[in-house]
C-alpha positions in Angstrom: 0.0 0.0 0.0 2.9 2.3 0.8 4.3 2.1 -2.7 1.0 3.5 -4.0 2.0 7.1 -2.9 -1.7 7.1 -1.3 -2.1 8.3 1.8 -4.9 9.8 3.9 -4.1 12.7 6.8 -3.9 11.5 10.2 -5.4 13.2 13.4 -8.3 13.7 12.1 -8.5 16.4 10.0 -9.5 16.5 6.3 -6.6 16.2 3.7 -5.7 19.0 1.5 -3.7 19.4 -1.5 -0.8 21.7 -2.2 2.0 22.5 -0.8 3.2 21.7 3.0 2.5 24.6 5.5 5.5 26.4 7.2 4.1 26.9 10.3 5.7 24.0 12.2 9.3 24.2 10.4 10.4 26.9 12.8 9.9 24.9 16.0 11.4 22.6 14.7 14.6 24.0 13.4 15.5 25.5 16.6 15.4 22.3 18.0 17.9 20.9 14.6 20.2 23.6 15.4 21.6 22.0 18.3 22.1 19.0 16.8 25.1 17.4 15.4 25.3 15.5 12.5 22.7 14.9 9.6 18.9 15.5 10.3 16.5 17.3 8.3 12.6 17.9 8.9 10.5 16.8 5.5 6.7 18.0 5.4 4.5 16.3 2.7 3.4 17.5 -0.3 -0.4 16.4 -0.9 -2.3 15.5 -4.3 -5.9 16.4 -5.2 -6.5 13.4 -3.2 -5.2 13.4 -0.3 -2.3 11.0 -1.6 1.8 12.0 -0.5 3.3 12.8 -3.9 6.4 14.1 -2.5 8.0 16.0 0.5 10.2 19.3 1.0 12.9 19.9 3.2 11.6 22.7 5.9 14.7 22.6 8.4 17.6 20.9 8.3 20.7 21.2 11.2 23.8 22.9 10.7 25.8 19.8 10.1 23.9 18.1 7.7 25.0 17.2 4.4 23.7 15.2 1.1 25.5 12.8 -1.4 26.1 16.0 -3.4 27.9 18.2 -1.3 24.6 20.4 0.0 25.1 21.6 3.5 22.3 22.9 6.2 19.8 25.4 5.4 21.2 25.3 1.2 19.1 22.2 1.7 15.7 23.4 2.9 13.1 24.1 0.5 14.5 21.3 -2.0 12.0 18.4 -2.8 12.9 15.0 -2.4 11.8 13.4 -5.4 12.9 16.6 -7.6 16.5 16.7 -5.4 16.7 12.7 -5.5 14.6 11.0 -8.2 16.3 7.6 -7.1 14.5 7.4 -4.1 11.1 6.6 -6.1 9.3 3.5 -5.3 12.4 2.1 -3.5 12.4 0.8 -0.1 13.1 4.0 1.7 10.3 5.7 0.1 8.2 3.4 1.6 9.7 3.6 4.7 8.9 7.5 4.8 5.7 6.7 3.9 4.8 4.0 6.6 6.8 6.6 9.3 4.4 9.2 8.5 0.9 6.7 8.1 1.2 4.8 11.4 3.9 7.1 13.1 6.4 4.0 14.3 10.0 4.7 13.5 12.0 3.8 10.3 15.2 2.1 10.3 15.8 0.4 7.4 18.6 -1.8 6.0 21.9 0.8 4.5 20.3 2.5 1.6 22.5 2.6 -1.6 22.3 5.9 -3.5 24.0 7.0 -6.7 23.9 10.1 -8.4 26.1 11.2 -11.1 28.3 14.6 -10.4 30.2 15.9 -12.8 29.5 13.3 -15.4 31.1 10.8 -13.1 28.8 8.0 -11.6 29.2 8.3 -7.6 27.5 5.4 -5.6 26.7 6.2 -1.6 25.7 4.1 1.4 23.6 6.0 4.2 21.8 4.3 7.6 18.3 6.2 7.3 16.4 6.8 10.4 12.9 8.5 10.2 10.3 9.2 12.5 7.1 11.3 12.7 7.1 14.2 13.5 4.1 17.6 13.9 2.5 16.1 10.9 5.8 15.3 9.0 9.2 13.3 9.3 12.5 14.1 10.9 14.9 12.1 9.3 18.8 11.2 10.4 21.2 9.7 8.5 24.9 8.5 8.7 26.7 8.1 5.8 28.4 4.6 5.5 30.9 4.6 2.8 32.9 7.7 3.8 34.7 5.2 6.0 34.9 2.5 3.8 36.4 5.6 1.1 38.9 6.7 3.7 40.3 3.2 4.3 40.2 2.2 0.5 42.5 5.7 0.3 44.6 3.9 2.9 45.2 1.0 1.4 46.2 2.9 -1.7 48.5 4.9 -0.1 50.5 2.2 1.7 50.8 0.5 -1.8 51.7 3.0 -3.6 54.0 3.7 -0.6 55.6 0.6 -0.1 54.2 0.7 3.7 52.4 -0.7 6.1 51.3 -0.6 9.8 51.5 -2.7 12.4 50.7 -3.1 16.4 51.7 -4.9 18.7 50.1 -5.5 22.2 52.2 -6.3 24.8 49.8 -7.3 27.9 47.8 -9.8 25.5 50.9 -10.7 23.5 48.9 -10.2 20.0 50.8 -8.7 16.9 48.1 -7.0 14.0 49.3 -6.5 10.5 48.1 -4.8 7.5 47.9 -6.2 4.4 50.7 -4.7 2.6 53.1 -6.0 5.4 52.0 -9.2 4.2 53.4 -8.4 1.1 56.8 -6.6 2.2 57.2 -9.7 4.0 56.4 -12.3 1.0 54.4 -13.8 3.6 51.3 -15.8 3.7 47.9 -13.8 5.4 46.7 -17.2 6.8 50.1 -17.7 9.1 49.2 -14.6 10.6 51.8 -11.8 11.4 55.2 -13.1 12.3 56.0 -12.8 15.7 58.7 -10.7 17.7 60.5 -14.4 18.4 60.5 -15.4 14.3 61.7 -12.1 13.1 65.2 -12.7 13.5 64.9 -15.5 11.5 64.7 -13.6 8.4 66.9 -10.7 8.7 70.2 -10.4 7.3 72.9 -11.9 9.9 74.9 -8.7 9.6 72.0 -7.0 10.6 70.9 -8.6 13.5 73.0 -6.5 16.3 71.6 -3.0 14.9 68.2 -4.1 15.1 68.4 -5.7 18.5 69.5 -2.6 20.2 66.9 -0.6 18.4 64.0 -3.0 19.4 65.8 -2.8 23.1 65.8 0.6 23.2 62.6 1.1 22.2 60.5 -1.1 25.1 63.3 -0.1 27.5 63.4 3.1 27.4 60.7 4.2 24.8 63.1 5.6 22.5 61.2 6.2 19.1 62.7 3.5 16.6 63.8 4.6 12.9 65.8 1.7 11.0 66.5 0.3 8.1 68.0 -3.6 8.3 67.5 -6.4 5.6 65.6 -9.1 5.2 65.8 -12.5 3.0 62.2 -13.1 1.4 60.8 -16.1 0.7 61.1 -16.0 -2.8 64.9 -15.5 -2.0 65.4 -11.9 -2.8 66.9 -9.2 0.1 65.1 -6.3 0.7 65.9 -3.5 2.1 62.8 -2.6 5.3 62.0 0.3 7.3 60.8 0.1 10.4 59.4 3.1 12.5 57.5 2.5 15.9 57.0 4.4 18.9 55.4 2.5 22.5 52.7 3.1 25.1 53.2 2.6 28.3 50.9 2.3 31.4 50.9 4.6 34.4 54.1 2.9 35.8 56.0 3.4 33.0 55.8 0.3 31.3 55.2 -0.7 27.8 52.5 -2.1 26.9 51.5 -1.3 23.3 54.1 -0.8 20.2 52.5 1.1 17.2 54.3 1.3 13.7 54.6 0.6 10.2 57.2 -1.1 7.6 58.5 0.6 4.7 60.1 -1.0 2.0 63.4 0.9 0.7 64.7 -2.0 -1.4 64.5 0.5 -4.8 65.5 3.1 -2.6 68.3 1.5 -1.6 69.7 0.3 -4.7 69.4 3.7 -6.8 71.3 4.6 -4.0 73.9 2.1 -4.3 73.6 2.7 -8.2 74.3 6.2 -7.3 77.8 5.7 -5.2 78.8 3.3 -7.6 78.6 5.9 -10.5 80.3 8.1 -8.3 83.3 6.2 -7.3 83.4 5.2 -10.7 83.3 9.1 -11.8 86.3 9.4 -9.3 88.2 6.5 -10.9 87.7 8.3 -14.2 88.6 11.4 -13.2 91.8 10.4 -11.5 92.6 8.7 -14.3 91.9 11.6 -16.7 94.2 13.7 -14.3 97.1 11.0 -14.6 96.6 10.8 -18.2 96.7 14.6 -18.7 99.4 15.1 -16.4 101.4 12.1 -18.4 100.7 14.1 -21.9 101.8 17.5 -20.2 104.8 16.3 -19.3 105.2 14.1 -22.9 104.2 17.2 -24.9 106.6 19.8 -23.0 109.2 16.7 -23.0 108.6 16.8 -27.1 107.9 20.4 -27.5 110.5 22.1 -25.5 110.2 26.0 -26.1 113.0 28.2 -26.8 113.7 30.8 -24.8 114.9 33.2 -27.7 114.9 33.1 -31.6 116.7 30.3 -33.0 119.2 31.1 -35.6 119.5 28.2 -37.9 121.3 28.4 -41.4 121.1 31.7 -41.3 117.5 31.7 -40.5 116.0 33.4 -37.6 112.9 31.1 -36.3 111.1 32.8 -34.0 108.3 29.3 -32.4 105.0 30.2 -30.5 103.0 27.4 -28.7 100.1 28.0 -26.8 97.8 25.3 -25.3 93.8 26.0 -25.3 94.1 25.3 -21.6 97.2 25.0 -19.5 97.1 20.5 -18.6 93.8 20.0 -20.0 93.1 18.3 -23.4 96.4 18.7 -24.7 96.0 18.9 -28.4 98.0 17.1 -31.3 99.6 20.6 -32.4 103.5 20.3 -32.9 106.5 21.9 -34.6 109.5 21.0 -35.6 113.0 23.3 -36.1 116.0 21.5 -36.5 119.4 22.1 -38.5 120.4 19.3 -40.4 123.9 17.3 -41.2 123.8 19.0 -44.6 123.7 22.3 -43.1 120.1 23.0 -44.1 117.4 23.7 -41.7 114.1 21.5 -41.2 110.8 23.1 -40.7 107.5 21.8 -39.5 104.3 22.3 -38.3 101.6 19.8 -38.1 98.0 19.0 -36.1 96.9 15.5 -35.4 93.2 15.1 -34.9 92.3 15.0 -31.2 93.4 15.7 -27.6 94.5 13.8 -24.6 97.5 11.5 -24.7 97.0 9.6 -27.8 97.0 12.6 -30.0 100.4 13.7 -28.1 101.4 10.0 -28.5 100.5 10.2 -32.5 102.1 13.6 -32.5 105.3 12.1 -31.3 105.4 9.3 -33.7 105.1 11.9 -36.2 107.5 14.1 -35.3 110.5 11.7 -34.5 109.7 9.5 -37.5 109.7 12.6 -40.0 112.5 13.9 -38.4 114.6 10.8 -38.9 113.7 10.5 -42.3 114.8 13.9 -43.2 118.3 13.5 -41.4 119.1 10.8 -43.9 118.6 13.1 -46.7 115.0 11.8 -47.6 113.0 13.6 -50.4 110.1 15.7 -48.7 107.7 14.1 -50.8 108.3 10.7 -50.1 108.3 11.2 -45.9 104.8 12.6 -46.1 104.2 9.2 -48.8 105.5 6.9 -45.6 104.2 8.9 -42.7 100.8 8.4 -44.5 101.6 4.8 -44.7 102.3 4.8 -41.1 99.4 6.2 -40.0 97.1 4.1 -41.9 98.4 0.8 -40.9 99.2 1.7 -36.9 98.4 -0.3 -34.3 95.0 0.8 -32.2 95.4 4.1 -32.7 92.7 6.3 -32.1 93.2 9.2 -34.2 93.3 8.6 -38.0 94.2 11.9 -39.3 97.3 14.6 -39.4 97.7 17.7 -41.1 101.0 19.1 -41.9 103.8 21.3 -43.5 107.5 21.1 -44.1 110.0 22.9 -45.7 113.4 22.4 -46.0 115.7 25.6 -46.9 119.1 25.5 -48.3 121.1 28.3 -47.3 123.6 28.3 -50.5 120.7 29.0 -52.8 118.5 30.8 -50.3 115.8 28.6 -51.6 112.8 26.8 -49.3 111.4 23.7 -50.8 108.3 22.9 -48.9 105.8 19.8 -49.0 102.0 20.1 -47.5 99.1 17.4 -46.5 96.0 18.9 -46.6 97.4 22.0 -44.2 96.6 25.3 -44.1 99.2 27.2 -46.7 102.3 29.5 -45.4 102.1 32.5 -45.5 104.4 35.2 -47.1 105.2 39.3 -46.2 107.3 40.6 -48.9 107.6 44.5 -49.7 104.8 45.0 -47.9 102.2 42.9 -49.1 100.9 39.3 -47.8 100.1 36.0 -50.0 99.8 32.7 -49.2 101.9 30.4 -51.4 99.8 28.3 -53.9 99.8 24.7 -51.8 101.4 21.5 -54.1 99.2 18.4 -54.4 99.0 16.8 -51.1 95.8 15.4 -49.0 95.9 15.3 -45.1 97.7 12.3 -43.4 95.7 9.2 -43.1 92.6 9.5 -45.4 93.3 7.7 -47.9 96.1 4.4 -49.2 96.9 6.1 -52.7 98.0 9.4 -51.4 100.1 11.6 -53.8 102.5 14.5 -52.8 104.5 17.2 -54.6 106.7 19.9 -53.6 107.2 23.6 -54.6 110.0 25.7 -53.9 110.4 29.5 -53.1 113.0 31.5 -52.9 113.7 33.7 -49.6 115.1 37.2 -49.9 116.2 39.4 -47.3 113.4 41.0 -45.2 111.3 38.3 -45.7 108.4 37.3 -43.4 107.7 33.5 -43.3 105.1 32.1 -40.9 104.2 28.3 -40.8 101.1 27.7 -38.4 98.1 25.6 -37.3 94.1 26.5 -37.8 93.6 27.1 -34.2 95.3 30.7 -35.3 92.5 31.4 -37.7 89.6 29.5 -36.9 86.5 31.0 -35.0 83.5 29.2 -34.7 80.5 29.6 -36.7 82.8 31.9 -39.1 83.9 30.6 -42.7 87.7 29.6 -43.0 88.5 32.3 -45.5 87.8 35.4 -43.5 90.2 34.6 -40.7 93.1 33.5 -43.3 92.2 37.1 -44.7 92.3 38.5 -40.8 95.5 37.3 -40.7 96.9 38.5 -43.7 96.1 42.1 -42.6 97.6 41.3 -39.2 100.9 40.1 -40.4 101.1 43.2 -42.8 100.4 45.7 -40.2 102.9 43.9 -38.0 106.4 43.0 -40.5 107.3 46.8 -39.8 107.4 46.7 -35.8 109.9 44.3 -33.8 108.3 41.4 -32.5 106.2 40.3 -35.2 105.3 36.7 -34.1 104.0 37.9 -31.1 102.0 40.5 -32.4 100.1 39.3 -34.9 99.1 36.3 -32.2 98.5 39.0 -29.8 96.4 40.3 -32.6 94.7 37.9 -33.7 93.6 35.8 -30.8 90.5 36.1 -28.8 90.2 33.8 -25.4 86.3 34.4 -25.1 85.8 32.1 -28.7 89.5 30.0 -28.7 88.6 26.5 -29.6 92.1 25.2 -30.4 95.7 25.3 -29.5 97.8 27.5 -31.8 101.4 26.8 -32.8 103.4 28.4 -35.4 106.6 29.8 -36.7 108.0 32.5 -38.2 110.8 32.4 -40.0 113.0 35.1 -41.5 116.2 36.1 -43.3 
């Protein structure tokens, strides 16, 4: 009958349609206002016969609240069936309605309510209570599923945390665990927690003393505990575990309940390890870059010994400047060469292997030496750029595959300079006052290639000639085409051949430590 919406006005007096008078709300909601919790005061609403086709909310106390969010007096004057068309012909509809026809009290089964916020579905469990009340209902409810929210967010939490609580109680001797301690554990839920006695079973040996006076401390003198030990698992993997606890005790002082949680730190633990691996591994590298440096310092200075004054060689003056990018760090491949040989002629060289760091000194060196050699015995310039090629290709594990350099060799009885190139930048002449580089002879850089070919040209020095030999790192800038710094340096050397101290001018000139990206070497060479 209660479904039927039907229903015919109690105590007596005829039923009337419309809506619910307001005369009684007031009373009441000074009573609702010192309530706590959830209670409202529902009148209502009458058809043309007599029948309940809805009710409205006429008070309602401060604390109440709806699935949606609507708090105290935003929910009077709202209409059930308008506000909450879901509860239509269920059972709590009825239970309003037999509340209000025989005026017992209403205290049905939790009532499951979903409404859809946002676009999002939300489903709610309330305990409904309603009784009769001045001709309508006061009805109290408790929502259900804010607690069963609160520990679903829990149990997310310690997962996502890798955590989990636990108590123990000391006077009944019983140990509670969550479930994720369960899992740090890789232990069964149907053994039950482990107890204080078993733990020690499964920690890590080396652990064992740490953990014991932490455990000691902490129902001795109720010293907070914050550890982290190690544990074998059942599946046979160590983890790493975190334990923080703190203890109750009675009014003597005694212990008698330990509260916690585990943590697991086995990810934490390792990136951690990872971490001071990497770092003493950086250390190792570094201290082995350092020894290597220092190593080609010393090789390259050993190699490259620079004069402290012009040399005068066959009636040359060779003036040699060398300057690193950085003082002991990545020593280039940059190198020179000024020697007088048996003949009386003098050797001159400049050359640039590929690289930095000791095998480009090392390289450098093999260069160097070898040419060197090779020209003592009176070899043709041509063919010791041919075999230094050859030697360069076919090395042993070497790790730079590619030299650039220039040589000359001038004769002092004919005043004349013939010179040899592969694939390096071309020397450059002051004469009368104007500057031109020499036009290079066939000759590809050192390395590239098996069927190399070089030729020589010759040139013939006169008196108040300007000769410089050098390396890229003198003209190069970055971001800035080739030819504009070999024509930089042609003005340089121009403005400079009339002033002493040419070489060191035009370096002076030229260079720019804010955009350096090479060593420089060079010589200039004079008559």
């Amino acid at each position: 009958m209660f479904s039927s919406r039907r229903y015919v006005a109690r105590q007596g007096a005829p039923a009337r349609s419309g809506e619910p008078s307001a005369e009684p709300a007031s009373a009441v909601q000074e009573v609702l206002d010192g309530l706590p919790g959830s209670a409202i005061f529902l009148k209502p609403v009458l058809g043309t016969e007599g029948e309940v086709t809805d009710f409205r909310i006429m008070a309602a106390s401060p604390e109440a609240v709806d699935v949606a969010g609507r708090t105290g007096r935003e929910l009077v004057g709202l209409s059930v069936l308008e506000t909450y068309p879901n509860v239509d012909g269920s059972e709590l509809w009825r239970g309003y309605l037999q509340a209000l026809e025989t005026g017992t009290v209403y205290e049905g089964e939790p009532f499951e309510y979903e409404e859809v916020l946002a676009g999002i579905p939300r489903l709610s469990r309330f305990a409904v209570r309603a009784a009769a009340c001045k001709g309508g209902l006061v009805v109290s409810w408790v929502r259900l599923d804010t607690g069963e929210r609160e520990q679903c967010r829990l149990a997310v939490l310690q997962r996502l945390g890798g955590m989990g609580w636990a108590d123990w109680d000391l006077v009944r001797n019983t140990i509670t665990w969550s479930d994720e301690v369960y899992v740090l554990f890789d232990r069964d839920p149907s053994r039950g927690p482990m107890t204080l006695e078993e733990l020690p079973r499964h920690v890590v040996p080396e652990d064992l003393p740490a953990l014991g006076e932490v455990v000691q401390s902490l129902l001795r003198d109720g010293t907070p505990a914050d550890h982290v030990f190690r544990i074998s698992a059942a599946d046979g993997d160590t983890r790493y575990v975190r334990i923080v606890a703190e203890v109750d005790v009675d009014a003597m002082g005694a212990p008698v309940e330990v509260h916690g949680f585990f943590q697991d730190q086995t990810a934490a633990k390792r990136a951690e390890q990872q971490l001071l691996d990497h770092e003493r591994g950086a250390l190792v590298q570094r201290g082995l870059l350092a020894a290597e440096r220092d190593l080609a310092v010393r090789l390259q200075h050993a190699l490259l010994p620079l004069p402290e004054q012009s040399l005068r060689l066959a009636g040359l003056t060779v003036n040699v400047a060398y300057q690193p990018l950085q003082e002991r760090l990545n020593v280039g491949g940059d190198w020179y060469s000024a020697i007088e040989l048996p003949d009386g002629s003098a050797l001159l060289v400049v050359g640039d292997v590929a690289g930095h760091g000791l095998d480009a000194v090392a390289t450098m060196a093999q260069l160097r030496f070898t040419a060197k050699g090779m020209a003592v015995t009176g070899t043709p310039l041509p063919q010791i750029l041919a075999r230094l090629n050859t030697l360069l290709l076919h090395s042993a594990e070497r790790s730079f595959s590619t030299a650039t350099m220039i040589m000359g060799r001038y004769e002092p009885a004919t005043s004349r300079l013939t010179w040899v190139q592969a694939g390096h930048l071309p020397p450059l002449l002051v004469r009368d006052g104007e500057a031109r580089f020499l036009p290079p002879p066939e000759g590809v850089l050192l390395g590239a290639m098996a069927t190399a070919h070089y030729e020589a040209s010759t040139l013939r020095l006169q008196p108040g000639d300007h000769l410089l030999l050098y390396t890229d790192g003198l003209v190069e800038k970055p971001g800035e085409d080739i030819g504009e710094g070999l024509d930089r340096l042609a003005r340089s050397t121009v403005e400079c051949a009339e002033g002493s101290g040419f070489l060191d001018a035009v370096i002076d000139g030229l260079l720019d430590p804010d955009v350096r990206r090479d060593d420089v070497c060079a010589l200039h060479v004079s008559l």
